[in-house]
MARKOLRO-17001 format. One record per residue (C-alpha): residue number from 1; chain; x, y, z. Coordinates in pm, 1 decimal, m for minus. Each point is the difference from the previous one (the first is absolute). Example, Ala and Ser with C-alpha at 12.3 -4.5 7.8 and 13.67 -1.06 7.14 Angstrom:
BEGIN
   k c        u        v        w
   1 A   1230.0   m450.0    780.0
   2 A    137.0    344.0    m66.0
end
This chain:
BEGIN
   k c        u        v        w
   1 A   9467.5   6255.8   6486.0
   2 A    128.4   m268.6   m206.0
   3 A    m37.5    m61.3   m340.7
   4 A   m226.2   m289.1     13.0
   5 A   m263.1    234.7    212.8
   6 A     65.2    299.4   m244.0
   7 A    m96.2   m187.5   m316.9
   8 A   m307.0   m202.4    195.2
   9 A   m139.2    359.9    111.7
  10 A     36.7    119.4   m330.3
  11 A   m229.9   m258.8   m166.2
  12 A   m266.6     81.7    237.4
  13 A     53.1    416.8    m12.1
  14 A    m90.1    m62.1   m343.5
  15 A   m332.7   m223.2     86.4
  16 A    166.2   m318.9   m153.2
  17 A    m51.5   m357.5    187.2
  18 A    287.4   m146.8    185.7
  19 A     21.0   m326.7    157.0
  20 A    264.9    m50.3    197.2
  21 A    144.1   m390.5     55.6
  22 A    243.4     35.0    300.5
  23 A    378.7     m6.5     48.1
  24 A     m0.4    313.3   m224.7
  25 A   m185.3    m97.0   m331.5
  26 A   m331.0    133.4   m130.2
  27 A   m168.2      5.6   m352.2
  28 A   m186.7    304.0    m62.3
  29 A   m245.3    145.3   m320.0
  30 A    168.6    132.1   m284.0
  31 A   m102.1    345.7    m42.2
  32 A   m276.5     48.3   m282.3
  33 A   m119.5   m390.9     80.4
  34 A   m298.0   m152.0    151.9
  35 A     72.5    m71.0    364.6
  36 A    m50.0   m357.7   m105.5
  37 A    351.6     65.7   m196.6
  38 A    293.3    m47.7    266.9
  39 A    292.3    m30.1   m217.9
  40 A    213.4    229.6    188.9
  41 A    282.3   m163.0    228.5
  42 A    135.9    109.2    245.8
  43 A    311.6   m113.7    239.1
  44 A    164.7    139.5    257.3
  45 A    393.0   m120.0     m6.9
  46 A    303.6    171.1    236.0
  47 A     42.0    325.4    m92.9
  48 A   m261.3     86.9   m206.2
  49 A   m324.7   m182.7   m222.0
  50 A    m63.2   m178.7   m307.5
  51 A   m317.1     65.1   m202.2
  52 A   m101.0   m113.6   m327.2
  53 A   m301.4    m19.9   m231.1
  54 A   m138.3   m241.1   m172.8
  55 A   m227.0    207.3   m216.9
  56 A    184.9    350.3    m99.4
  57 A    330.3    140.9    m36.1
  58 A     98.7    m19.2    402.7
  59 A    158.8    376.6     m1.9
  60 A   m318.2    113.7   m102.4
  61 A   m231.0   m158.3    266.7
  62 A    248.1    182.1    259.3
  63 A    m57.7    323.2   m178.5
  64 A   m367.5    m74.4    m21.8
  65 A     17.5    m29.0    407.2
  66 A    277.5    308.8     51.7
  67 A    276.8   m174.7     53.7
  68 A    382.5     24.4    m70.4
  69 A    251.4   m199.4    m20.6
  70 A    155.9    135.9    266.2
  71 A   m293.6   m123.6    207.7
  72 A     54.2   m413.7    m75.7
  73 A    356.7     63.7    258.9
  74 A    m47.0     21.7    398.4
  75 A    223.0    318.5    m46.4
  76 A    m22.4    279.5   m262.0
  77 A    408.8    m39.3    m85.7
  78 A    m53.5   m397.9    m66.9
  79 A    102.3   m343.6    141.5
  80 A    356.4    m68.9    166.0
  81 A    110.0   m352.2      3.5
  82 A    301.2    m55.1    252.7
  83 A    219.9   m280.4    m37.5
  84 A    163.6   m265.1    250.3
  85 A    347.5    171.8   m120.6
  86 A   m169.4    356.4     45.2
  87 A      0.6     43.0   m330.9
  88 A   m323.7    238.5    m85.0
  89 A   m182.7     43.3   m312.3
  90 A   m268.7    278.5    m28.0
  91 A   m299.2     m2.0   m212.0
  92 A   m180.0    325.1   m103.5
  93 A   m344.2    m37.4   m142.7
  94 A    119.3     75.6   m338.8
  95 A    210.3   m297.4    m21.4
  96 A    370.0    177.9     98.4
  97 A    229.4   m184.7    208.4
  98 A    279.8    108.6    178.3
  99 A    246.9   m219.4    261.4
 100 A    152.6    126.1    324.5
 101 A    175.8   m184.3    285.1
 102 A    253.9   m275.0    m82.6
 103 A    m80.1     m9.9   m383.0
 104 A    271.6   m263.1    m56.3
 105 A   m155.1   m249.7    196.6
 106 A   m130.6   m386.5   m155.2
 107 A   m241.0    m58.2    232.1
 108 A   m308.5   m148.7   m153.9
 109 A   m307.1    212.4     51.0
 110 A   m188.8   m164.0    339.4
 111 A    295.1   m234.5     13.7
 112 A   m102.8    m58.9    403.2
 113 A   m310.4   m152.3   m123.4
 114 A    128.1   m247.2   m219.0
 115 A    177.1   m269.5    260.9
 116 A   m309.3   m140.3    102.7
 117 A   m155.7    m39.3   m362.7
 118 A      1.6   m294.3   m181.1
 119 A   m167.7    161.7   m326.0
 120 A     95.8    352.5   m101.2
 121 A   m136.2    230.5   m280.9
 122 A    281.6    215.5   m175.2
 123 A   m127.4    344.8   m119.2
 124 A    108.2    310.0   m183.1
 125 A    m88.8    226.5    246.0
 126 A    m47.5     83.6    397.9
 127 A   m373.6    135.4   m102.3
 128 A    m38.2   m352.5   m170.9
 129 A    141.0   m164.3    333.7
 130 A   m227.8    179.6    209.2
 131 A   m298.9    m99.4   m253.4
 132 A    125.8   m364.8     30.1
 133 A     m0.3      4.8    398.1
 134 A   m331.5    162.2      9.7
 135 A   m116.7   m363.6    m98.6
 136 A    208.6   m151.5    249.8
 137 A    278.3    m88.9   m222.0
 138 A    385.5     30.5     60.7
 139 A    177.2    205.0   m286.3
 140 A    328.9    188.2    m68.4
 141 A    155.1    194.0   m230.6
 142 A    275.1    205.7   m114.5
 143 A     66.8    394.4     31.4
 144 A    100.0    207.6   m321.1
 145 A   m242.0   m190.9   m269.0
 146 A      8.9   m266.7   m205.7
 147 A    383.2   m131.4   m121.3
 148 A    167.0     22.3    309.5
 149 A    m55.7   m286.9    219.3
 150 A    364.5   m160.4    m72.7
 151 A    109.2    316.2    257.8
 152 A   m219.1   m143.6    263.1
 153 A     41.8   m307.2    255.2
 154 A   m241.2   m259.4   m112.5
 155 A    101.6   m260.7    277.6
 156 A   m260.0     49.9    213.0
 157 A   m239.5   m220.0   m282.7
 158 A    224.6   m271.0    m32.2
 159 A   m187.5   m329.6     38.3
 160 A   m292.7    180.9    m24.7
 161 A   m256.3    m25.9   m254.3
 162 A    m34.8    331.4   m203.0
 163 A   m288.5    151.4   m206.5
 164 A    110.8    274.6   m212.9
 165 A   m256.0    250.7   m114.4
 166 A    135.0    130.6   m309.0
 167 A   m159.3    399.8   m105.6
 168 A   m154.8    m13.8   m354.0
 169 A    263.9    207.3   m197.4
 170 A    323.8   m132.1   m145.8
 171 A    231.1    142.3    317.5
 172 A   m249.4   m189.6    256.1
 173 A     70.7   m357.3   m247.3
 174 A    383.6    116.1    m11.4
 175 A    m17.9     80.9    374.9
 176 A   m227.2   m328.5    144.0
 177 A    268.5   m198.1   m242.9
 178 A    316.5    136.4    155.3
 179 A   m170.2   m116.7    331.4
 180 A    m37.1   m349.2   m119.6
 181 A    329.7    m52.6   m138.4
 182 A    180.3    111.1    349.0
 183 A   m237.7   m240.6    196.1
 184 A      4.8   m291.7   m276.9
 185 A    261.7   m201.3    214.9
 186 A   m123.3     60.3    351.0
 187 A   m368.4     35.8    m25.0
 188 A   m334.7   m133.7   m122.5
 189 A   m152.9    295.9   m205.4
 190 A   m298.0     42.4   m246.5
 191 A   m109.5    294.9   m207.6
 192 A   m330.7    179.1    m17.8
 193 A   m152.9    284.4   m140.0
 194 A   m297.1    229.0    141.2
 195 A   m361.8   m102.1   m138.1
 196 A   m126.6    330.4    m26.4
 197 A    235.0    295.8     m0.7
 198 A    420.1     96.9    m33.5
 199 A     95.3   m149.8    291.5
 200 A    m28.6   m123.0    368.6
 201 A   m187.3    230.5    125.1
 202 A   m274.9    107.4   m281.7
 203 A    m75.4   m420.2     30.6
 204 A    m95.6     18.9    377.0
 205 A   m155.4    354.2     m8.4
 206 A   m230.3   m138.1   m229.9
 207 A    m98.4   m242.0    211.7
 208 A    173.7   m258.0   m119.0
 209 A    173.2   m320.9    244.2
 210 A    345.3   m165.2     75.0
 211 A   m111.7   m284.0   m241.3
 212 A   m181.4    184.8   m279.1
 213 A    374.7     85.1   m117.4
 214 A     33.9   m129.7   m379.3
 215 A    296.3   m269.4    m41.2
 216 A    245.4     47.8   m218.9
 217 A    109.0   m255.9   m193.7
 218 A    431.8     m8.4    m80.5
 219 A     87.3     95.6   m373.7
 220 A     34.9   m270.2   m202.3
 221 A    417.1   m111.3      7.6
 222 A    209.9    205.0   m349.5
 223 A     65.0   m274.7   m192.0
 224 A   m278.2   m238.0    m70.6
 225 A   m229.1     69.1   m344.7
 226 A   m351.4    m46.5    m54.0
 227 A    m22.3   m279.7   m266.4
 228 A   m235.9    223.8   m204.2
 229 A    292.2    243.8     m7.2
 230 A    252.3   m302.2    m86.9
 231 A   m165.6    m73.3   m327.1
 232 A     80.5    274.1   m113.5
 233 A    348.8    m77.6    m26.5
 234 A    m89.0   m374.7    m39.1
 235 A   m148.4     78.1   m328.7
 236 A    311.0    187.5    m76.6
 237 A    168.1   m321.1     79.2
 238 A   m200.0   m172.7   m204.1
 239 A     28.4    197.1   m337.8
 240 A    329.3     75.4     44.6
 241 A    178.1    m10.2   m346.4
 242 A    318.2   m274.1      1.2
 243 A    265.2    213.1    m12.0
 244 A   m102.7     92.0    354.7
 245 A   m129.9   m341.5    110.8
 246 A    273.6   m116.8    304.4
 247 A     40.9   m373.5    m45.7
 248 A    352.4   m153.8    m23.9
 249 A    m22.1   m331.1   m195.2
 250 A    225.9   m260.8    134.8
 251 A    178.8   m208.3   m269.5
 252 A   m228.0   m277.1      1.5
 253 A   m336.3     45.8   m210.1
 254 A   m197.4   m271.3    171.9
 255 A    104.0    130.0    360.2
 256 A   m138.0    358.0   m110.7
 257 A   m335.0   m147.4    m96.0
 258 A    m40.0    m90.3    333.5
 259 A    127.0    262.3    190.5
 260 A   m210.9    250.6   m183.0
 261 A    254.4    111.3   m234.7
 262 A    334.5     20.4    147.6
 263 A     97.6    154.6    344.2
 264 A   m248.7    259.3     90.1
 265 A    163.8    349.5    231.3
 266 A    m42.8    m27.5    376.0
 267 A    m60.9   m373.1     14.3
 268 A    270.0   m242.4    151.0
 269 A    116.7   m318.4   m161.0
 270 A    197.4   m310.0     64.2
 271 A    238.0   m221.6   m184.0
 272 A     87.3   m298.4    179.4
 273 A    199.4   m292.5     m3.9
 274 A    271.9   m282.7    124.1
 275 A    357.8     89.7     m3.2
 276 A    125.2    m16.7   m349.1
 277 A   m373.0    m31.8   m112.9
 278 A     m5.8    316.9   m217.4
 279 A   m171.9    291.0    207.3
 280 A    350.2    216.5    m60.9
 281 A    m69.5    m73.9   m347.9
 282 A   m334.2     50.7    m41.6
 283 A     14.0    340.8    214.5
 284 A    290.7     97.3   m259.4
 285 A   m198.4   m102.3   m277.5
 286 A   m312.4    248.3    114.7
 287 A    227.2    284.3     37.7
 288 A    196.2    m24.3   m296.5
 289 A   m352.6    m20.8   m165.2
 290 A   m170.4    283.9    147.7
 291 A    328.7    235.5    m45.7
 292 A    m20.8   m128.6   m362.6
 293 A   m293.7    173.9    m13.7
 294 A     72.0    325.7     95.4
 295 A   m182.4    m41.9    365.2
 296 A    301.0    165.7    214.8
 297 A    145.9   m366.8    265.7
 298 A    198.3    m25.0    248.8
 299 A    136.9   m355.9    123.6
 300 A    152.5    m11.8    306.6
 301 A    204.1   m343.2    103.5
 302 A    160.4    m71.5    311.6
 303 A    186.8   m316.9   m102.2
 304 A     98.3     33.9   m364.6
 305 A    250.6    325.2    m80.2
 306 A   m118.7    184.9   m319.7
 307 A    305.6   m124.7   m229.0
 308 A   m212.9   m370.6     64.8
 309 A   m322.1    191.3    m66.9
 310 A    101.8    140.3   m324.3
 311 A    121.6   m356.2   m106.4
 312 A   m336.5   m140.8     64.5
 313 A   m170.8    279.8   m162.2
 314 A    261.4     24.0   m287.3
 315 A    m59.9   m416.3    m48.2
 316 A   m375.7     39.9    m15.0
 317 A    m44.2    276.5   m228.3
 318 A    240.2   m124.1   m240.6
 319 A    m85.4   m330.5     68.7
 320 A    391.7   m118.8     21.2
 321 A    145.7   m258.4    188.0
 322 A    m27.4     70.2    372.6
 323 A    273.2   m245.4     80.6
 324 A    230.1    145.7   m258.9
 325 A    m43.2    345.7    108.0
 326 A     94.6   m131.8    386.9
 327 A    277.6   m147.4   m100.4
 328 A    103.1    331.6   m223.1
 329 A     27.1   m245.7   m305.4
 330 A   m217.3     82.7   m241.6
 331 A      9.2    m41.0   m338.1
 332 A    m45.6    159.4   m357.0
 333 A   m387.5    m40.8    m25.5
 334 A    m78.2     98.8    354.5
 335 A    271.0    219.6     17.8
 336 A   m205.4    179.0   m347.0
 337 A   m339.7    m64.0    193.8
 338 A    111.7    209.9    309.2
 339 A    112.2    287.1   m205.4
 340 A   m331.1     51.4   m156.6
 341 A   m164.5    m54.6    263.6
 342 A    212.8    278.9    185.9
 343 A     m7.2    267.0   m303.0
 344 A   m391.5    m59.0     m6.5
 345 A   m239.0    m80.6    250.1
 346 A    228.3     99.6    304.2
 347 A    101.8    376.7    m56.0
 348 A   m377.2     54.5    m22.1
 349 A   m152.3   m238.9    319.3
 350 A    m80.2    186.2    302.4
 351 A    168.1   m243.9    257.6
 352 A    251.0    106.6    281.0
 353 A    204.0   m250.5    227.0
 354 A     81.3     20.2    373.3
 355 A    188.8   m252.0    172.9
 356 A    m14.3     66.3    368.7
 357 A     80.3   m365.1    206.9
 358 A   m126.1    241.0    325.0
 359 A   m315.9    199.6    m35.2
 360 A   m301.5     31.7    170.0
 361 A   m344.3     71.5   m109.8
 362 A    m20.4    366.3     94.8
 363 A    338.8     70.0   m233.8
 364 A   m183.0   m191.8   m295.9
 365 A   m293.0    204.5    110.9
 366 A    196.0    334.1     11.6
 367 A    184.1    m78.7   m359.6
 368 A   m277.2    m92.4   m185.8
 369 A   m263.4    328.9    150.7
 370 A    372.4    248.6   m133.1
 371 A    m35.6   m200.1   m333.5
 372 A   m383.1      2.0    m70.6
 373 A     86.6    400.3     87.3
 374 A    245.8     43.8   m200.6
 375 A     m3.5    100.8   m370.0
 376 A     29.8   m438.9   m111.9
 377 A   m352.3    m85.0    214.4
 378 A    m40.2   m346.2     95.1
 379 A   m253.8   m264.1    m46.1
 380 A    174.3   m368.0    117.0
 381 A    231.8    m74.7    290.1
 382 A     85.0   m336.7     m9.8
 383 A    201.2   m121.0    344.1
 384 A    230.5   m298.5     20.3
 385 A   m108.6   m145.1    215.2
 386 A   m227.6     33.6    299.3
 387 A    197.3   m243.4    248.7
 388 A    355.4    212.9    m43.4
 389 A   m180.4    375.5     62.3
 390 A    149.2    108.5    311.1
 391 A   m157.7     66.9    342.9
 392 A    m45.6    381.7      7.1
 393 A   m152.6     m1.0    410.3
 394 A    273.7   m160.2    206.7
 395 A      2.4   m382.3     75.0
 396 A   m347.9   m130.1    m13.5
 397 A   m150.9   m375.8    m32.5
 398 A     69.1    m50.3   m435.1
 399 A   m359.3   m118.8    m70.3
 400 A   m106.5    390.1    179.6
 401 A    255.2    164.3   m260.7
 402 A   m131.3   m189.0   m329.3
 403 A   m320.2    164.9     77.0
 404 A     84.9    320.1    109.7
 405 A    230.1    m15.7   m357.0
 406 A   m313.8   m145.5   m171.9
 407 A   m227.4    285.1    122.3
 408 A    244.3    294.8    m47.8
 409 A    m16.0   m201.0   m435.9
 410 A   m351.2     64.1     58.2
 411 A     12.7    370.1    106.2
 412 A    274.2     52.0   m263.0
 413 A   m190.4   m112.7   m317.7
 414 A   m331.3    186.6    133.0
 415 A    188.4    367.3     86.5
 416 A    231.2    m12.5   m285.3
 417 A   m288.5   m153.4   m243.5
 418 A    296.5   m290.6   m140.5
 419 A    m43.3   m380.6    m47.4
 420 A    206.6   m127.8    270.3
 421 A    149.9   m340.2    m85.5
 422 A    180.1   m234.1    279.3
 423 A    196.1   m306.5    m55.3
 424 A    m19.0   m299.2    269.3
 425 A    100.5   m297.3    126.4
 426 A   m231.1   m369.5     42.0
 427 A     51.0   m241.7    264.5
 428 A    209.0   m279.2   m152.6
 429 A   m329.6   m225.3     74.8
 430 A   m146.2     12.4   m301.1
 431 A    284.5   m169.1   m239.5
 432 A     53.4   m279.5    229.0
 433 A   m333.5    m54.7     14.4
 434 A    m63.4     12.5   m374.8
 435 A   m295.7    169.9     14.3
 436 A    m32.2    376.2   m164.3
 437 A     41.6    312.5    296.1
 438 A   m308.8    153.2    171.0
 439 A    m18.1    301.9    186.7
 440 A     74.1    m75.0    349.2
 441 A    372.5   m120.5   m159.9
 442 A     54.6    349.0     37.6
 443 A    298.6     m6.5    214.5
 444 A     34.8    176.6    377.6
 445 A   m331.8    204.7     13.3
 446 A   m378.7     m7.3    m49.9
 447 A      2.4    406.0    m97.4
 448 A    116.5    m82.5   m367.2
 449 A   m273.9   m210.2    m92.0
 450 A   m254.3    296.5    210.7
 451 A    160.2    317.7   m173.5
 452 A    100.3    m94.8   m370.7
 453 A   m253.4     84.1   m247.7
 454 A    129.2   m346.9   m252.5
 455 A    224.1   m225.2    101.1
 456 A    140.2   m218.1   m292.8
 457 A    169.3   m346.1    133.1
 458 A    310.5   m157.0   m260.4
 459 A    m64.4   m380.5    m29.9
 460 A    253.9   m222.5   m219.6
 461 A   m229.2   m293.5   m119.0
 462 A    155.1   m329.0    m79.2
 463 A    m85.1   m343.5   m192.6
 464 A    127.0   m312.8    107.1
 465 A    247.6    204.8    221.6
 466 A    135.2    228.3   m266.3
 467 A    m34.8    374.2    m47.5
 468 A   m270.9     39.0   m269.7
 469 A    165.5    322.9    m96.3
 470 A   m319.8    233.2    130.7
 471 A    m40.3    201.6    231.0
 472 A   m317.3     94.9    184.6
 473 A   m135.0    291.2    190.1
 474 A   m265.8    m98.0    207.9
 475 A   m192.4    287.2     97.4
 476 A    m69.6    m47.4    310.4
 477 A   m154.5    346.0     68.1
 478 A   m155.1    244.9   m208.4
 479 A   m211.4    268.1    113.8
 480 A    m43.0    133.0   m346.6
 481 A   m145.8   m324.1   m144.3
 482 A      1.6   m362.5    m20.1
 483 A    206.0   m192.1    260.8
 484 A     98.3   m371.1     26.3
 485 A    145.4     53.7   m390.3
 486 A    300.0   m165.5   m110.7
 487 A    183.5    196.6   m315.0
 488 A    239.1   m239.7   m112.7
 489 A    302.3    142.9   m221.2
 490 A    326.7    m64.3   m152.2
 491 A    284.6    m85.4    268.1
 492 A    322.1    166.0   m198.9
 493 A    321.4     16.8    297.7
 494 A    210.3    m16.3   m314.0
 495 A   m135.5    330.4    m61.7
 496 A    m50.2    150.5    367.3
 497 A   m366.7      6.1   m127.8
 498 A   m360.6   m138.2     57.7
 499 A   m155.8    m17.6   m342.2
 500 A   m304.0    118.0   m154.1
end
């Protein structure tokens, strides 16, 4: 007698209803219920029957009737499930397992079955496969339990679509998981969970179908915040006191007001203009200002060797004669100015020099992520300039390497939380046409003008032909605030410097 008989003749011993449906599934009275009450399934599946209750504790109702559970398997010892690979796992009734055969195989459980499908369900368990194909379904699994299926050949569902039936305890999540990581490239796979029950097989001996299975949705991505949980820190943000507020003035009052205080950590900006127009300068000028104030620079240049640098930098802060100083002829009153400028402001301003005429954006990268680590910190890398930084992926078309260079600024300033300022060139277009620089004069690429956060064009006015001894940044581009602003300032070369 099987099972399915066994259980069905039990019912009736005990003068309970049972209807049976066909193909091995009848509903039957719960013991101690009206015979209007039949919330008692019951399904016969290979090897032994499922049966569950609706209304009461189902190992109760079989006591209520007089049976074990011994008597839900075909046999008294259990179920065995043979594999293609003769591997064979036995099943007692108390839930022990024990292999024999070739228990090394990686044959899939049912793996002959699985050609011809287009749609397969992935289980824990054989018992669970044998539920599943009770419905008509074709399903697989694994022998040994839940966190092994990386020892088995998963091949045969390649370019098949998969629906994993995950138990309801954290090994079944960790298991169904495992499964969808090893199939993520070569198969179309969802998750789902049981509606009623721990797994596979308490969801179809309660009656339940092939589509009744409850969707799971994918975790939501680590990374991404809830805004609600954002304000938090915004707040935090907000309130900070100043000794903690991160904004990097540039030298230039008016051009702070507009940029929403200075240069703000993980933004990208953009100096730019003519040769000889002053963005060397100017870039110069912003980090001898920032060091000045204690916020850690580095400036890197790739046409100008540090000894230049330093005579730029030396000129401007002491405001002496540039000229002189190039021409090492300076005299007693500069000569004086330069000395106090060097026993004051510069033992104590946080700049550092590095003249490199080849070096590519992932060694800029790499030197300024060992100095924001090291004991110094950074908070401004200022790059001279843009058109000079070397190709760092073989020989590719010059307009593709600005913007690779442009986006590798970008991911700079945001991972290393610095204000990341670049120096570059205009098209000569906009001197001979006397008219002040706009942003597509942005020489060689398009990606500039995309990835920069504020880009600040130089423009030399003139009257009746003549230099009117100004010098204005037009800003072009400002995500931070107002755009379309001209700051006009002082034009000192005689100083290496771009007044305030």
């Amino acid at each position: 007698m099987i099972a399915f008989e066994r259980v069905v003749d039990a019912f009736r011993d005990a003068g309970l209803i049972v209807v049976e449906r066909g193909s091995g599934v009848a509903t039957a009275q719960a013991p101690g219920h009206s015979p209007a009450d039949r919330s008692v399934s019951i399904r016969n599946i290979e090897g032994q029957v499922l049966i569950h209750c609706h209304s009461d504790e189902t190992v109760a109702v079989l006591e209520a009737v007089g049976l074990t559970l011994s008597d839900l398997f075909d046999s008294p010892k259990g179920v065995q499930y043979t594999y293609d690979d003769d591997r064979i796992v036995n099943r007692t009734p108390g839930k022990k397992f024990y292999q024999s055969g070739n228990t090394a195989g990686r044959s899939l459980y049912r793996a002959h079955r699985l050609a011809a499908a287009s749609i397969v369900f992935f289980v824990e368990g054989e018992k669970d496969v044998h539920a599943m194909e009770s419905l008509g379904a074709v399903a697989t699994c694994t022998a040994m339990g839940a966190g092994k299926a990386h020892l088995f050949d998963l091949t045969p569902l390649h370019g098949k679509t998969v629906i994993i039936v995950r138990d309801m305890d954290s090994a079944g999540l960790a298991h169904a998981e495992q499964v969808a990581e090893l199939l993520a490239d070569h198969a179309e796979w969802c998750m789902v969970c049981p509606a009623v029950g721990k797994d596979a097989s308490d969801h179809i001996a309660a009656g339940r179908g092939l589509d009744e299975f409850v969707a799971i949705a994918e975790p939501m991505p680590e990374g991404p915040r809830k805004l609600s949980e954002v304000v938090t820190d915004w707040w935090r943000w907000l309130d900070a006191p100043p000794e903690q507020v991160r904004i990097f003035p540039t030298p230039w009052e008016r051009l702070n007001e507009v940029i929403a205080g200075g240069l703000h950590p993980g933004r990208v900006y953009v100096i730019a203009g003519r040769p000889g127009g002053g963005k060397t300068i100017g870039l110069l000028n912003i980090a001898q200002h920032t060091g000045e104030r204690q916020h850690p620079t580095i400036m890197f240049s790739l046409e100008m060797p540090e000894l230049e640098m330093t005579s730029r930098l030396m000129a401007s802060g002491a405001e002496a004669n540039y000229g002189a100083i190039t021409r090492r002829e300076v005299g007693e009153y500069d000569r004086r100015k330069l000395e106090l400028y060097g026993r004051g402001r510069v033992n104590e301003t946080q700049l550092w020099l590095m003249d490199q005429a080849t070096i590519d954006v992932e060694q800029i990268r790499a030197i300024s992520g060992q100095m924001k680590r090291s004991a110094v910190g950074l908070d401004v890398v200022c790059i001279d300039y843009l058109g000079l930084v070397g190709a760092s992926r073989g020989k590719r078309d010059r307009r593709e390497v600005l913007g690779h260079i442009m986006k590798e600024a970008v991911r700079m300033a945001k991972e290393l939380s610095v204000a990341v300022v670049l120096a570059c060139q205009l098209n000569r277009g906009p001197e001979h046409a006397n008219r002040a620089p706009v942003l597509s004069d942005l020489r060689e690429t398009g990606d500039i003008e995309q990835d920069c956060d504020s880009a600040w064009l130089l423009h030399h006015p003139t009257m009746d032909g003549l230099p009117t001894g100004e010098v204005e940044l037009h800003v072009a581009k400002n995500r931070t605030g107002a755009r379309d602003v001209i700051v006009t300032l002082p034009w000192r070369p005689n100083y290496a410097k771009i007044g305030s």
